[in-house]
VOPAGU-2260 file (C-alpha; in pm, 1 decimal, decimal comma):
REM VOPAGU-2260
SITE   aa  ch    i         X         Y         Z
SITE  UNK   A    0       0,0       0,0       0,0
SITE  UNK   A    1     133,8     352,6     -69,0
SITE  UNK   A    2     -28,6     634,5      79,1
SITE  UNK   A    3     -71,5     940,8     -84,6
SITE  UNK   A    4     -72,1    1352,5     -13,1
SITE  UNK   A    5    -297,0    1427,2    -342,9
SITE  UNK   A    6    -439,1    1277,6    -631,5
SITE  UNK   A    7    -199,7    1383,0    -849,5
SITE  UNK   A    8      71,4    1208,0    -664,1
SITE  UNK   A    9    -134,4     876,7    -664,6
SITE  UNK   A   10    -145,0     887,5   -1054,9
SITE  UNK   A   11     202,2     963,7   -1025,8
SITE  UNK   A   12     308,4     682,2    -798,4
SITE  UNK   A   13     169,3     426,9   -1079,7
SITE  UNK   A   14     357,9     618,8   -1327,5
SITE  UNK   A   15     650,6     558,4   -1181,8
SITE  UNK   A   16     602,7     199,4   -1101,3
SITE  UNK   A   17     556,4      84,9   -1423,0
SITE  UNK   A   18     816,5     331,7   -1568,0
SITE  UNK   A   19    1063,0     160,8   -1285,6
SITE  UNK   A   20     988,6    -251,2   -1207,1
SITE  UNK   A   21     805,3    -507,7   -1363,3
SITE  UNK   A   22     495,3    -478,6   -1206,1
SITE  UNK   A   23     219,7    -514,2   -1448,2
SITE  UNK   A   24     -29,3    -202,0   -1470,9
SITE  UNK   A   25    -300,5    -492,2   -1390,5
SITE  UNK   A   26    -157,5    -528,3   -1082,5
SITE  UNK   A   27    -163,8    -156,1    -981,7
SITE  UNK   A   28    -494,7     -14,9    -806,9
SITE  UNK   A   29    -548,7     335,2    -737,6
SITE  UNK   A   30    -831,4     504,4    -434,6
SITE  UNK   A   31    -853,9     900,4    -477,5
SITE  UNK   A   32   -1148,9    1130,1    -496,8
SITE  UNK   A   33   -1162,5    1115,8    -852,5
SITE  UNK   A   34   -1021,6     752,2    -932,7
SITE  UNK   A   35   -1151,7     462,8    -815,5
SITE  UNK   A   36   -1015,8     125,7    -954,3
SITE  UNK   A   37   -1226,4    -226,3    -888,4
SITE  UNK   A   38   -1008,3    -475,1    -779,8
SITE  UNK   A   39   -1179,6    -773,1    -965,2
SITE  UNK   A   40   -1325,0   -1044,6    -797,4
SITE  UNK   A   41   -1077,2   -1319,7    -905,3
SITE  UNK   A   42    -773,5   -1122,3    -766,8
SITE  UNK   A   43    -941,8   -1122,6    -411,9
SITE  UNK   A   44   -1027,6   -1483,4    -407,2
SITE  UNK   A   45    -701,1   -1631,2    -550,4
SITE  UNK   A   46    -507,5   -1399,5    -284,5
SITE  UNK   A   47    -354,0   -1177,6    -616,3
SITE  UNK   A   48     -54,5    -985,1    -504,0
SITE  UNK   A   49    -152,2    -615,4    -602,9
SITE  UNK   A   50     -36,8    -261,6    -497,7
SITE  UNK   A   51    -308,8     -69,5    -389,3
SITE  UNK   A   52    -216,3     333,5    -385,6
SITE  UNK   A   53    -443,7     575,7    -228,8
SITE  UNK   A   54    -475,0     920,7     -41,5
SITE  UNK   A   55    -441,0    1004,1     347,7
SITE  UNK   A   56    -762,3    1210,2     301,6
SITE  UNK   A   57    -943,8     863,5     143,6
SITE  UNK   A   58    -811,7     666,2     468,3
SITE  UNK   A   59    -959,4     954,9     671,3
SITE  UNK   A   60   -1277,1     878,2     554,4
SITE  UNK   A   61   -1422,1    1230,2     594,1
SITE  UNK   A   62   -1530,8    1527,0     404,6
SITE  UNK   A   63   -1485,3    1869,7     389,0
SITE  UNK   A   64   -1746,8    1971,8     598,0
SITE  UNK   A   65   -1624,5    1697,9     885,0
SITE  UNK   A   66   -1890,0    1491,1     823,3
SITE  UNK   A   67   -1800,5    1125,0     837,5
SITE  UNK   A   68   -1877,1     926,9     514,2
SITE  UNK   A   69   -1860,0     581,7     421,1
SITE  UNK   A   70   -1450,8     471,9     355,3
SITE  UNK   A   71   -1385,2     263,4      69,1
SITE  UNK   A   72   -1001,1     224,9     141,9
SITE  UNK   A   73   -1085,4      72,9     487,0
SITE  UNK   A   74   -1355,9    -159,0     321,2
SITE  UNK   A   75   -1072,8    -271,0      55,6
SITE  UNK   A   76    -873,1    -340,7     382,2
SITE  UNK   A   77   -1130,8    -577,4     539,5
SITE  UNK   A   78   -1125,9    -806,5     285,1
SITE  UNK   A   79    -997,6   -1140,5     233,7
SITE  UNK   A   80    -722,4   -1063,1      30,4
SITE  UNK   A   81    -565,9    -792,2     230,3
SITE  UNK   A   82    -580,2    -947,5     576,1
């Protein structure tokens, strides 16, 4: 998992991963405001090695107005595949 400052440094981080190793861009899922990759089904149930990338803001799970809102990057976490 690599956590992020902005968006633009999430989109950046995959960038950079596939510009640098051999990770196929399959493998690469990104959590932001604006960009929300599905990790398919099969990669959770055959335990899929992946790198997730997301925001701090999408970990805080809240919005502007200090509401609290549902969290999609902690849901990801509960899974199966990243326990």
């Amino acid at each position: 998992m690599i956590i992020c400052d902005s968006e633009m440094s999430v989109d950046q981080w995959r960038d950079e991963l596939e510009r640098w190793t051999t990770v196929n861009r399959f493998r690469i899922f990104r959590l932001s405001g604006k960009i929300k990759d599905k990790i398919p089904e099969n990669m959770i149930k055959n335990d899929a090695p992946i790198i997730f990338i997301t925001t701090f803001h999408m970990l805080s799970g809240k919005k502007k107005e200090d509401r609290k809102v549902e969290n999609p990057t902690l849901e990801i976490m509960k899974c199966k595949y990243l326990r």
